[in-house]
C-alpha distance (Angstrom), angle and dihedral (degrees) to the residues before:
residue distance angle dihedral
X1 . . .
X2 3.74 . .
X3 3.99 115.9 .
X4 3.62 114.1 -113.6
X5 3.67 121.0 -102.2
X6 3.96 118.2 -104.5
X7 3.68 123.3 -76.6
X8 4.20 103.0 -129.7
X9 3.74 140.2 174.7
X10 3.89 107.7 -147.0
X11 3.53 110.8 -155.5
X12 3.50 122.2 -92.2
X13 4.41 124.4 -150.4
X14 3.32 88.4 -102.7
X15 3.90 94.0 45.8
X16 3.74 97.1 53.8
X17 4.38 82.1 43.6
X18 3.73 82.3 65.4
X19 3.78 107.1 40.0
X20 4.08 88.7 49.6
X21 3.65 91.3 53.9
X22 4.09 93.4 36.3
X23 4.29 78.3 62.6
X24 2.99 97.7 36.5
X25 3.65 88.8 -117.8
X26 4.16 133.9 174.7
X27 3.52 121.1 -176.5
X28 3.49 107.5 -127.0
X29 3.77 131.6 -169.5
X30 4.14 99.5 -130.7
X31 3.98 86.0 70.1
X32 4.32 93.7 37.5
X33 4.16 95.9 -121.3
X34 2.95 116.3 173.9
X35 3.99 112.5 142.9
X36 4.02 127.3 -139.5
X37 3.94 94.6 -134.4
X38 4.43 91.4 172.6
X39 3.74 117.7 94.5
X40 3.64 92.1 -149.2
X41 3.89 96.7 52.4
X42 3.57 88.8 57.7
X43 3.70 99.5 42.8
X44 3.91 89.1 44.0
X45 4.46 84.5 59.9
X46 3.67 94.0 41.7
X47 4.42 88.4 56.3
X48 4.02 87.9 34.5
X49 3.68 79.3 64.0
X50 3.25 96.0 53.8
X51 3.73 96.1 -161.4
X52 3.83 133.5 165.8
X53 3.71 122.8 -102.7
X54 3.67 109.1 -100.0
X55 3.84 92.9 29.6
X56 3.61 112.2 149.2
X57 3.55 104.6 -132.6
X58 3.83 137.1 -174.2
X59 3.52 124.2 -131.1
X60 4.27 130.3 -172.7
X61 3.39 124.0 -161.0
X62 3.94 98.3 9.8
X63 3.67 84.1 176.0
X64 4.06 107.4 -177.1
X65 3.63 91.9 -10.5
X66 4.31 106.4 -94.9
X67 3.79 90.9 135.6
X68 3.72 98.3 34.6
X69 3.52 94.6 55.4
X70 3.90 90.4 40.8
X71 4.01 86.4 59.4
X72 3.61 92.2 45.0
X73 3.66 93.9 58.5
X74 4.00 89.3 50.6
X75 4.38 86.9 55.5
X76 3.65 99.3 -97.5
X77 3.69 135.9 163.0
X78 3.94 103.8 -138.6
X79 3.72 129.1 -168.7
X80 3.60 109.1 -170.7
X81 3.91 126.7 -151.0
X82 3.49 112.9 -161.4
X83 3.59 130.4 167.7
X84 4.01 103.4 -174.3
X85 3.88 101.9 96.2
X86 3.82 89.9 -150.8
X87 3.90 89.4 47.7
X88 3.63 98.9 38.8
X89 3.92 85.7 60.2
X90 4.34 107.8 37.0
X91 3.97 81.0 54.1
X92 3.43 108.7 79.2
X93 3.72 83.4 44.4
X94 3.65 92.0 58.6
X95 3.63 92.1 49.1
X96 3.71 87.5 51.9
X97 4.26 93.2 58.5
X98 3.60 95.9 38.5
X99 4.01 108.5 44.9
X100 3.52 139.3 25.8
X101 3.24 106.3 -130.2
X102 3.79 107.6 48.7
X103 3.99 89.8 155.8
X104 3.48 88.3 83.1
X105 3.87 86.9 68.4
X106 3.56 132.1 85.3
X107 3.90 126.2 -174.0
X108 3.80 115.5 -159.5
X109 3.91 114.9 -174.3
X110 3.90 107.9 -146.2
X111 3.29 143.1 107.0
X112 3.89 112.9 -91.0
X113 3.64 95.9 -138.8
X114 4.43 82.5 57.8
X115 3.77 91.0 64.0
X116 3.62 112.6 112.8
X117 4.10 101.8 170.1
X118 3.82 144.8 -32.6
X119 3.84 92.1 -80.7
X120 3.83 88.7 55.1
X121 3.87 85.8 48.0
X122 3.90 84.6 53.3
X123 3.94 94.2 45.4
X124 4.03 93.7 56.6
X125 3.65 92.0 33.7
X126 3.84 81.6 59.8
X127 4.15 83.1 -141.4
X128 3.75 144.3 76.4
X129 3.43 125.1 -107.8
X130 3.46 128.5 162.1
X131 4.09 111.7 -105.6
X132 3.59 123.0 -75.1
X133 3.55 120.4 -100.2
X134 3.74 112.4 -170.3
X135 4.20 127.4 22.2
X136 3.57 108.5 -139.8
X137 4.27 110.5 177.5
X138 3.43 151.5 132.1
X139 3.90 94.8 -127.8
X140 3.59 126.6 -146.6
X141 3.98 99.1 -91.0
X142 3.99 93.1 -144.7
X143 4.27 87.1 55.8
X144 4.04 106.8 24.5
X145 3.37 93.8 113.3
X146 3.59 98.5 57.0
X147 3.73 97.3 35.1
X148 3.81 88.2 47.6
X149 4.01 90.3 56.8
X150 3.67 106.0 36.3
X151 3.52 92.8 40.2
X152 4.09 83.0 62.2
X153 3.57 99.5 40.7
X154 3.90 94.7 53.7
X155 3.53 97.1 49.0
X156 3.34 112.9 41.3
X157 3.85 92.1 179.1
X158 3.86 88.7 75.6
X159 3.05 98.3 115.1
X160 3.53 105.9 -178.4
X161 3.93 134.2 2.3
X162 4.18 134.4 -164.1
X163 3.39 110.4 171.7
X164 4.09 130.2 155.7
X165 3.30 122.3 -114.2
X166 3.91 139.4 167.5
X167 4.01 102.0 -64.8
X168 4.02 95.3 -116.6
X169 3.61 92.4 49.1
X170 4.19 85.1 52.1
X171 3.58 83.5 57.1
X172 3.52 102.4 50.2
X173 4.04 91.8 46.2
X174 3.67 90.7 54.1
X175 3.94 101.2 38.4
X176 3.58 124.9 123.3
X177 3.96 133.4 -142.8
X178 3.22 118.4 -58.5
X179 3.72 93.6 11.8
X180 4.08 119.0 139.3
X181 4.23 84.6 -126.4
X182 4.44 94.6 42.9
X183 3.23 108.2 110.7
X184 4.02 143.6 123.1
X185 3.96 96.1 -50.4
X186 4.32 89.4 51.2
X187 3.60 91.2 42.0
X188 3.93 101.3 45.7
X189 3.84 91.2 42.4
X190 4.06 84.0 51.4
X191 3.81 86.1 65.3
X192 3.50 93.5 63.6
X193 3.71 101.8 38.2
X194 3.73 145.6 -60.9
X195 4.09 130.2 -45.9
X196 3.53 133.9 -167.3
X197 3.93 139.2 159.6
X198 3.78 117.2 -86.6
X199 3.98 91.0 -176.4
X200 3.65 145.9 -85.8
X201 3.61 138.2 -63.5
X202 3.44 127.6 -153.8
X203 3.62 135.9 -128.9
X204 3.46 102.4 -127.5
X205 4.10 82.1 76.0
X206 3.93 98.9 73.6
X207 3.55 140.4 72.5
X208 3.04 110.6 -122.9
X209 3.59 96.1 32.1
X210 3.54 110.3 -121.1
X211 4.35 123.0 -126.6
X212 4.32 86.7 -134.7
X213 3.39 142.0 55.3
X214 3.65 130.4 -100.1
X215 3.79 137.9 -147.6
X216 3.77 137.3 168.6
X217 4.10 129.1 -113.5
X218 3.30 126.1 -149.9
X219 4.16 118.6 -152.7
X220 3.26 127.0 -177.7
X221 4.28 114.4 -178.2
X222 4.52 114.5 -121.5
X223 3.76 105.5 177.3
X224 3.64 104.6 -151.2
X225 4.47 105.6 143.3
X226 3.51 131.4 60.4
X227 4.04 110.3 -97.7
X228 4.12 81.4 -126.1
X229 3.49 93.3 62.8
X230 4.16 99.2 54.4
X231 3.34 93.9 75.3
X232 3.65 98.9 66.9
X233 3.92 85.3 27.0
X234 4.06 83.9 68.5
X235 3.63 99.4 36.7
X236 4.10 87.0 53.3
X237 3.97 84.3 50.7
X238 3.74 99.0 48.9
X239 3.74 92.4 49.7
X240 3.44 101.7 39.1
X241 4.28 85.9 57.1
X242 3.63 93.5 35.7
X243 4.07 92.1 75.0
X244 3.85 95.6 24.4
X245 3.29 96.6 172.8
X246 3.95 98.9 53.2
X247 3.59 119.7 85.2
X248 3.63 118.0 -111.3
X249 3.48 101.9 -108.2
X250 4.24 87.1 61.5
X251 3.91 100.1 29.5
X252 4.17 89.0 47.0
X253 3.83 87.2 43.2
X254 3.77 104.2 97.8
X255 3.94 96.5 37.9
X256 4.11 86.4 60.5
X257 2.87 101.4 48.9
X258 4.11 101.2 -100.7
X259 3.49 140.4 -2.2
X260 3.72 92.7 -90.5
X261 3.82 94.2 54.6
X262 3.42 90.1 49.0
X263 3.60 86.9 55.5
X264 3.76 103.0 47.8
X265 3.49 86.4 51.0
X266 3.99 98.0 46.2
X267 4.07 77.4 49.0
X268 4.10 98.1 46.4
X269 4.16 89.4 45.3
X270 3.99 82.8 52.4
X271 3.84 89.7 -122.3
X272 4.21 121.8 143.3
X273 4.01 104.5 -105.3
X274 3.63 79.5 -154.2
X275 4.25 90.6 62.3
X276 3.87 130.0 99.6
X277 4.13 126.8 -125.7
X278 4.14 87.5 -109.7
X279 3.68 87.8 72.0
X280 3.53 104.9 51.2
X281 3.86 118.5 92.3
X282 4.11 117.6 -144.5
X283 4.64 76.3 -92.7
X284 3.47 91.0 65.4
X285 3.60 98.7 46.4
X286 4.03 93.2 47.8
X287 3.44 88.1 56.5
X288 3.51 103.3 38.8
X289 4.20 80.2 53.9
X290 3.52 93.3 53.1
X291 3.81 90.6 45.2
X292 4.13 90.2 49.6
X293 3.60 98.8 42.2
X294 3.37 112.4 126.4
X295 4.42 92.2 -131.3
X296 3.66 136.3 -37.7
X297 3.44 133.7 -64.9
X298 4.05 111.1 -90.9
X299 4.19 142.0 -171.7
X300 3.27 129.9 -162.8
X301 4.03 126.1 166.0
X302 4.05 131.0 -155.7
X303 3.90 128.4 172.3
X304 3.78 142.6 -123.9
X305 3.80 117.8 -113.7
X306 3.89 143.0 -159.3
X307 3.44 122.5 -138.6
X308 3.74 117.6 -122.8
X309 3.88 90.9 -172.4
X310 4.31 125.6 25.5
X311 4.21 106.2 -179.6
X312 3.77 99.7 178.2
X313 3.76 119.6 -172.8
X314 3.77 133.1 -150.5
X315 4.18 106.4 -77.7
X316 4.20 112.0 -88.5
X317 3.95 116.1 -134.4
X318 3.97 95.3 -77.6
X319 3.81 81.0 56.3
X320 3.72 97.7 -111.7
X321 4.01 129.5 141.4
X322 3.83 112.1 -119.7
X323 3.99 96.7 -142.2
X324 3.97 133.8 -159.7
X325 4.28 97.7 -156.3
X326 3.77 116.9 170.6
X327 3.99 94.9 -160.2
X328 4.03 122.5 -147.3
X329 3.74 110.1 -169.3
X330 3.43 113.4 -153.4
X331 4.07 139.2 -149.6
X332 3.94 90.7 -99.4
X333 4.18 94.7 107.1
X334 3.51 126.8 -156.1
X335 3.84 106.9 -149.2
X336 4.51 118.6 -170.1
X337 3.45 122.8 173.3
X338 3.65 121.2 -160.4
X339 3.82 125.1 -141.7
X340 3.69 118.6 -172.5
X341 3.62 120.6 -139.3
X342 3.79 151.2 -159.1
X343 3.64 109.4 -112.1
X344 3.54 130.6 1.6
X345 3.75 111.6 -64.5
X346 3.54 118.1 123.5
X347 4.20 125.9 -163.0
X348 3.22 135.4 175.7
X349 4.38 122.8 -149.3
X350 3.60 108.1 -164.9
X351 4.30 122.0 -167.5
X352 3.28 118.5 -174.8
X353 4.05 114.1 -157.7
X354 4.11 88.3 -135.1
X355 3.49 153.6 -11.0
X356 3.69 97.0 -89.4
X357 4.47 86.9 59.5
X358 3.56 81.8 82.6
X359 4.00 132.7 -133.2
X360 3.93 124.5 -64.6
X361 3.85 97.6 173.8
X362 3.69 90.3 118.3
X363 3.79 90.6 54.1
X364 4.05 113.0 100.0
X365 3.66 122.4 -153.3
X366 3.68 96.1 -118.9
X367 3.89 81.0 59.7
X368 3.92 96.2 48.3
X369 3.68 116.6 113.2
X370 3.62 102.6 -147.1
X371 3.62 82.4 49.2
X372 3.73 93.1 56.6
X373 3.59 86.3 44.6
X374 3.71 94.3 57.2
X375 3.49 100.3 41.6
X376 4.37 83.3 54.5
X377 3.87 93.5 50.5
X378 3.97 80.9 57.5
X379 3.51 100.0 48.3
X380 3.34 91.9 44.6
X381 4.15 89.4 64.1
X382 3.74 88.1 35.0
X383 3.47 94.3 -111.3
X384 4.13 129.3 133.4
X385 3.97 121.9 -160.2
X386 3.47 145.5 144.6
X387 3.59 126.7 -115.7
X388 4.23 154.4 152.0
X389 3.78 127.1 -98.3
X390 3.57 114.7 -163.0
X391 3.75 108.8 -172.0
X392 3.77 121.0 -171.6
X393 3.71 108.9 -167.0
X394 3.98 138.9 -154.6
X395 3.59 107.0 147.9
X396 4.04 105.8 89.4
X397 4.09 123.0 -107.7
X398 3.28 121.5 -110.4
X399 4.06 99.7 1.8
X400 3.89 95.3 115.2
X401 4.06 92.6 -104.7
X402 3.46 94.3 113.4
X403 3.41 109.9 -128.1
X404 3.84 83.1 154.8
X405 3.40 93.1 69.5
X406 4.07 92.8 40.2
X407 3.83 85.4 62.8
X408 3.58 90.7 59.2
X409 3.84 105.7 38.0
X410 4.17 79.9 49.7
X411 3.95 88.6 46.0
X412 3.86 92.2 47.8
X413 3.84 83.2 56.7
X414 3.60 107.0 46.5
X415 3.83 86.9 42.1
X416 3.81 93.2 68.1
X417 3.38 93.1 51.4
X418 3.62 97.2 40.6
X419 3.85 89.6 52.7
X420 3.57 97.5 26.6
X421 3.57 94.3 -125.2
X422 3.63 125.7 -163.5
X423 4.47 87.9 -130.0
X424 3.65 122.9 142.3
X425 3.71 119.3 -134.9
X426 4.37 79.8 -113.8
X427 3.82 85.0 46.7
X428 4.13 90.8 55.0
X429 4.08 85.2 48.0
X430 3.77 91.9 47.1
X431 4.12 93.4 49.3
X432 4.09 83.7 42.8
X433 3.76 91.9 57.4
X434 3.68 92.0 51.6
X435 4.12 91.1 54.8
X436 3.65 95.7 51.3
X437 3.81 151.3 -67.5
X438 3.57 102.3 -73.1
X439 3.89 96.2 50.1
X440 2.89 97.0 75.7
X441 3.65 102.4 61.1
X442 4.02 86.1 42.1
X443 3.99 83.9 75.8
X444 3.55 90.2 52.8
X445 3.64 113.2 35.0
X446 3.79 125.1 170.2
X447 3.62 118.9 73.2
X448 4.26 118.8 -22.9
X449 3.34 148.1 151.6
X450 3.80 120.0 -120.8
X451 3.68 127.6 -160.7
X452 3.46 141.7 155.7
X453 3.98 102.7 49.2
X454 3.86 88.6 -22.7
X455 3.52 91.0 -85.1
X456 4.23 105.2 93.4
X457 3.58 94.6 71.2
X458 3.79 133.7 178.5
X459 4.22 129.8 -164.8
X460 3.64 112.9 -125.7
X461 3.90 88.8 -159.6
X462 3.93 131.4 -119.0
X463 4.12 119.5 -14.1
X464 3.94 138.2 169.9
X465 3.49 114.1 -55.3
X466 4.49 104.7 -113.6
X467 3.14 125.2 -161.5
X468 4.25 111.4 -142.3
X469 4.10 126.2 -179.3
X470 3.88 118.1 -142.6
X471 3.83 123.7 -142.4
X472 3.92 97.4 -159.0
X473 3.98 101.6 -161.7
X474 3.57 128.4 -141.9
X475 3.57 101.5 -122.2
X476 4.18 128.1 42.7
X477 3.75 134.2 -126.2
X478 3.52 125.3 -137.9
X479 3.56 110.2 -109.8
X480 4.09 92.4 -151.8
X481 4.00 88.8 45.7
X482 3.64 90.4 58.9
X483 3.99 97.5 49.5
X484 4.47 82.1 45.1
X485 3.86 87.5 51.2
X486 4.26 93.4 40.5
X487 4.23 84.5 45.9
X488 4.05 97.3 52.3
X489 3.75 85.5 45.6
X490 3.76 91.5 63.8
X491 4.20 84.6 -137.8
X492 4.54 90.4 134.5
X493 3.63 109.6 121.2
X494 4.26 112.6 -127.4
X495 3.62 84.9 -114.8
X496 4.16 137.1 -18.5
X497 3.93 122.4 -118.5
X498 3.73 112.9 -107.8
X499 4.06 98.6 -139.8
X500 3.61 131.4 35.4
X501 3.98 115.4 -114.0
X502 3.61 124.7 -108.2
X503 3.79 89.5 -103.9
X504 3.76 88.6 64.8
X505 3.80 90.2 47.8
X506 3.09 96.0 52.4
X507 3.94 95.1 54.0
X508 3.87 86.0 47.4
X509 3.88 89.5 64.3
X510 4.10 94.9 38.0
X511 3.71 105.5 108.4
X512 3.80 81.2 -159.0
X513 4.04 102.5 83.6
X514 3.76 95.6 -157.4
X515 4.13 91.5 84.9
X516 3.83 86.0 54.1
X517 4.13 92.9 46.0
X518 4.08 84.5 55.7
X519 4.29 91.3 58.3
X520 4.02 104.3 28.7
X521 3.72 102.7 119.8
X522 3.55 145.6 164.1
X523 3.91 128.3 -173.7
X524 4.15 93.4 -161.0
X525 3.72 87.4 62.5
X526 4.19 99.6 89.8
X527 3.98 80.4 41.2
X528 3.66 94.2 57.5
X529 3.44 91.4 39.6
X530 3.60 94.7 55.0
X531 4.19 86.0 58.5
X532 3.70 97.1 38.9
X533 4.34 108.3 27.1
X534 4.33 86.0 162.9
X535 4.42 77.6 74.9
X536 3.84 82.3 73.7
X537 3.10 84.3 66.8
X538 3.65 109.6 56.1
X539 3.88 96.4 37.3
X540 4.34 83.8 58.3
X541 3.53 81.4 49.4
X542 3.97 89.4 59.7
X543 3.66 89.3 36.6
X544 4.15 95.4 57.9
X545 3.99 83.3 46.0
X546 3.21 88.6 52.5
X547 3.40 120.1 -118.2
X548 3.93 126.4 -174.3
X549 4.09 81.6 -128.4
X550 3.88 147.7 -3.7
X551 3.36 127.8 -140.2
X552 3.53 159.6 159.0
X553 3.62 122.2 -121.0
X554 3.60 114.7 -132.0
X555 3.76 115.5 -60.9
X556 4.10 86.5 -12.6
X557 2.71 157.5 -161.5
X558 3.62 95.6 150.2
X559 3.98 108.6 80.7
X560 4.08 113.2 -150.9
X561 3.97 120.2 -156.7
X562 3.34 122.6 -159.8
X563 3.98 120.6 -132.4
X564 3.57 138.3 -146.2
X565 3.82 93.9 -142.7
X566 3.82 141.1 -22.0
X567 3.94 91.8 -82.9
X568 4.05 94.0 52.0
X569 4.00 81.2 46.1
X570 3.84 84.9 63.7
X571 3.57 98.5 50.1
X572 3.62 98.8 43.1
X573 3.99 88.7 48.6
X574 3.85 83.6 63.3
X575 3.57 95.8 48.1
X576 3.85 90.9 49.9
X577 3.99 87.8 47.2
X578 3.65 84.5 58.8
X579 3.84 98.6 52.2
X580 3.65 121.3 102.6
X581 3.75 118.7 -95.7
X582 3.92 91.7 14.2
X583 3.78 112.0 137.5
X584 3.51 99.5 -175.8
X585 3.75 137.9 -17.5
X586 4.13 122.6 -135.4
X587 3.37 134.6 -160.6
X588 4.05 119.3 -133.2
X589 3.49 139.2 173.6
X590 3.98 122.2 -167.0
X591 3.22 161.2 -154.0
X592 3.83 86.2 66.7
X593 4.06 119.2 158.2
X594 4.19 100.3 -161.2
X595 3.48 113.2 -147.5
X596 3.54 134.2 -137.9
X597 4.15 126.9 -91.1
């Protein structure tokens, strides 16, 4: 037996008279209020958007509640982004008086513009709710626009949208080519989907009574592009319509790089040079984007590593440790995709696979290694250009496994394809040098030896497979406090050996990991130790599981224990777990060269 529908009290005039002045409230133009105060306005939206029952729907700018309670009466599931303090709080407790089943409203007090997905929706909601579907609102005239298109872009599980907004500004989001109203609104929202006018409303409807007209839009969401191609979809758009009355061959000019690129790619997209931005549909300007783009979109992958031996020798004159690393990259892979772009901007996405990864919010893009790495591989051709990193992460921040430096020997990769630049593999290793130690050996993976700074590396070829566990702590260690400590305890060799003796080589090619337990060394570790004595700790708590070896990794503070098989790996992950100041423990098996996509 179906469940009733909701009993509700829409808001009358005089109602919304007497919440405004219970709140002290004045609509003001800064924040666009202007509030629906007819039942049958807001009923006549609700069918226009001819949603389901039980339809989770967004709302912006509920204001005093007219449309909220309308789609409560028709069985919807409402979250509510307000960003009037005052409003954002007497809401709920309208909801409350006027329908019986306020649970099925949520009020989220933000700014629109702020919302960057449905999880984000979830986090200041402080609840979880499946996505939204549909947008139903009568958006902020002075911000529609913006709301309208951000709101679609970062949830892509809006389905649908009708929202009011001022009449011209309906026109302009539903125009055509060639129209005297198309422009970047009607061509950006044609990425997404197709628009249309659902009818007008008139002004007789809102309190206060508004100086325009207003009219509804109706949206309904057709993927059909690549999300990698709207960016220079929308850049094409904005300066096509900046200098509207320039052809595109001259107004497109500076964004490709010249008046002649813009040409060959006006020509190669089959487009008139000679032609305007008003008479290009959302078609032409996907494939004049794919035409201008500066390359193709590329992947490349690299891994993190341990190091099963660390010689570090006294500091030279530029202050530097000459090293002796035998590297061991492991199956925690670093995967960046480049995405050339128009123009200069540069951005970095970063995923990380889980909480225990670690946090790079604090990490700017100028500071970015793969974007450093990029931005080398172009000046090494000479070239300049904008483009995306997206950087999906499994190698722990901050744990001395360098998945830093995997980013950028992966980035240097998927740069030269991206850009199809004339680089050597010795070019890639020469650029990798320059970034930093561990780059290197991120283009090389697998088993090698590293010497000079860590950064002229050589792969000793194929070995047994090991199996190593982990403990990712829950504080960091300064990498440069570490080599300070090492220095003032006058530990540096005179000089490190440039090959590894037959006795390690031997272990190396021992299926049986107890001849590599006896030799895995690092000379940071009483340094690091020194700084962080609770390590002791965990590596006895690898020891008592019993672990072939203990050890730290790098300049810590991640400890790495070597197992027997992938069952003692288990066990001694659970011990680890149990250690004090262990965040997380992982499970890793190495060498492991990753290959490219």
């Amino acid at each position: 037996m179906m469940e009733p529908s909701p009993h509700v009290d829409l808001l009358t005039p005089a109602a919304i008279r007497d919440l405004a002045r219970g709140l002290d409230i004045r609509p003001t133009k800064t924040l666009g209020q202007n509030f629906v105060h007819d039942a049958g306005t807001v009923r006549r939206i609700v069918a226009a958007a001819g949603l389901a029952p039980g339809t989770h729907v967004l709302e912006v700018g509920p204001g005093l509640g007219s449309l909220t309670l309308a789609l409560l009466e028709a069985d919807m599931r409402v979250s509510a982004v307000e960003i009037d303090p005052k409003l954002a709080t007497a809401l709920p407790r309208t909801v409350e008086t006027r329908c019986d089943r306020p649970e099925n409203l949520r009020v989220v007090w933000a700014d629109a513009l702020t919302i960057t997905g449905a999880g984000d929706l979830n986090e200041r909601a402080g609840s979880a709710w499946e996505p939204p579907r549909a947008l139903v609102a009568n958006l902020p005239y002075n911000v529609s626009v913006p709301v309208l298109l951000g709101l679609i872009e970062a949830i892509p599980e809006l389905e649908t949208a009708l929202v009011m907004v001022q009449r011209e500004v309906a026109e302009r989001l539903c125009a055509g080519p060639g129209s005297r109203t198309y422009g970047v609104p009607s061509a950006k929202l044609a990425w997404y989907g197709e628009a249309r006018l659902a009818g007008n409303i008139g002004r007789s409807v809102f309190w206060p009574e508004p100086h325009v007209d207003s009219a509804l839009v109706k949206f309904q969401r057709r993927p059909r592009y690549e999300a990698s191609e709207r960016f220079d979809t929308f850049s094409l758009i904005d300066q096509a319509f900046a200098q509207r009355r320039k052809t595109l061959r001259k107004a497109l000019a500076d964004l490709c790089g010249g008046a002649d690129r813009a040409a060959a790619a006006l020509e190669s997209a089959g487009i008139d040079q000679r032609s305007r931005g008003e008479a290009l549909g959302i078609d032409d300007f996907v494939r004049l984007a794919r035409a201008a783009r500066p390359g193709r979109v590329a992947r490349a992958s690299a891994g993190g590593k341990i190091n099963l031996l660390l010689d570090v020798a006294r500091p030279d004159e530029r202050g530097y440790h000459p090293l002796r690393s035998l590297f061991c990259g492991l199956d925690l892979i670093e995967t960046v995709t480049v995405t050339p772009r128009l123009g200069e901007r540069v951005d970095v996405t970063t995923r990380c696979a889980s909480k225990q990864i670690g946090d790079l919010a604090g990490l700017s893009t100028n500071d970015h290694l793969a974007v450093r790495a990029v931005r080398a591989a172009l000046a090494r051709c000479g070239r300049q250009a904008g483009f995306h990193l997206d950087v999906d992460k499994h190698v722990p921040v901050a744990g001395g496994m360098a998945g830093g430096s995997a980013d950028a020997a992966a980035a240097l990769r998927a740069a030269r394809e991206a850009f199809d630049l004339d680089l050597s593999d010795d070019d890639l290793h020469e650029i990798a040098r320059d970034l930093g130690a561990d780059v290197a050996f991120g283009l090389v993976g697998g088993l090698a030896l590293g010497l000079g700074y860590g950064d002229v590396v050589t792969p000793l070829g194929p070995a047994p497979t090991r199996t190593f566990v982990l403990a990712i702590n829950e504080r960091g260690l300064s990498t440069p406090e570490v080599f300070a400590a090492f220095d003032a305890s006058g530990a540096g060799r005179a000089a490190c050996e440039d090959a590894l003796s037959p006795r390690w080589m031997q272990a190396l090619a021992d299926p049986d990991p107890s001849a590599l337990g006896e030799l895995v060394s690092n000379d940071l570790t009483d340094a690091a130790l020194s700084l962080r004595p609770d390590l002791r700790e965990i590596m006895r708590a690898g020891d008592d599981a019993g672990a072939v070896c203990t050890f730290v990794s790098g300049s810590g503070p991640t400890i790495v224990a070597l197992a027997r098989d992938d069952e003692h790996a288990a066990a001694l992950a659970r011990a680890l777990a149990a250690a004090p100041g262990v965040a997380a423990t992982v499970i890793a098996t190495g060498p492991v060269v990753p290959g490219e996509d």
